[in-house]
C-alpha positions as CSV (number, residue, x, y, z in Angstrom):
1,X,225.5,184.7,200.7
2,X,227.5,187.7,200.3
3,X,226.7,190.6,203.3
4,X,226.1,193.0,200.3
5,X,223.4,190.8,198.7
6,X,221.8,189.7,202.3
7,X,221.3,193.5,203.0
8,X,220.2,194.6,199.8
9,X,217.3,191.6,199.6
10,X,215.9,192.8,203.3
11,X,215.9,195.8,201.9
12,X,214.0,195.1,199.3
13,X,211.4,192.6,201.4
14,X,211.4,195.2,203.6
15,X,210.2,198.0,201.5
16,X,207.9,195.8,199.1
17,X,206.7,194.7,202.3
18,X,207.2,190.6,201.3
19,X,206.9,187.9,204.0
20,X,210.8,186.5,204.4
21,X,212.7,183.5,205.1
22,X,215.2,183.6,207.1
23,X,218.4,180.9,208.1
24,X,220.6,181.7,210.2
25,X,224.9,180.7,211.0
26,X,223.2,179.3,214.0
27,X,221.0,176.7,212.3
28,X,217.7,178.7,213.2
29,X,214.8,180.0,210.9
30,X,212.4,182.9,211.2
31,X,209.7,183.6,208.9
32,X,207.3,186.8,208.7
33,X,207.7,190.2,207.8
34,X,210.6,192.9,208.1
35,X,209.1,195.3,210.7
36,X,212.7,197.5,211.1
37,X,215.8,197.6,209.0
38,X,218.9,199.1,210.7
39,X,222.2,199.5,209.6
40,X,223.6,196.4,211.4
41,X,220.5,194.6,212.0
42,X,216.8,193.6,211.1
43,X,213.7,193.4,213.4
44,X,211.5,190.2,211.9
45,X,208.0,189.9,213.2
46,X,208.4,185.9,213.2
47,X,205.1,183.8,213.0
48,X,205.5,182.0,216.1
49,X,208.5,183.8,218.0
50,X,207.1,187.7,217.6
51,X,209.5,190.8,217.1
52,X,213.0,189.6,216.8
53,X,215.8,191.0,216.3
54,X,218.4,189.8,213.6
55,X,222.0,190.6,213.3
56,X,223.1,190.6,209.1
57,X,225.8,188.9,210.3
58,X,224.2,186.4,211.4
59,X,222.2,185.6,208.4
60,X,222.9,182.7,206.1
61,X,220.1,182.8,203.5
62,X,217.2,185.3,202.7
63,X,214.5,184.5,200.6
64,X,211.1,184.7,200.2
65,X,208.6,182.8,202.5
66,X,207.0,180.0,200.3
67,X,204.1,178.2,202.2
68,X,204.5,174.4,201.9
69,X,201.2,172.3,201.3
70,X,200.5,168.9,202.1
């Protein structure tokens, strides 16, 4: 994903207020909602983690949280 298009989707989950899926270059995952956007970084309130803080360049992917059901 293009940095453009990975800060223009927090944006947007961040101001519709959508739960978010996060990967990032490290092979981690945080899911929850966008609590902070800053101009070099986001502040994800992760499900299990809490409040953490995500560099943009060090996202991969960001997409909506779909809950998977067994």
């Amino acid at each position: 994903m293009e940095m453009n298009e990975i800060i223009n989707k927090a944006r947007f989950f961040f101001e519709e207020k959508i739960t978010t899926h996060v990967d990032t270059l490290g092979n981690s995952f945080f899911n929850g909602l966008i609590i902070e956007l800053h101009e070099t970084q986001i502040i994800i309130n992760d499900r299990v983690l809490g409040l953490t803080p995500i560099a943009f360049s060090e996202i991969k992917t960001i997409e909506t949280f779909r809950e998977v059901r067994e």
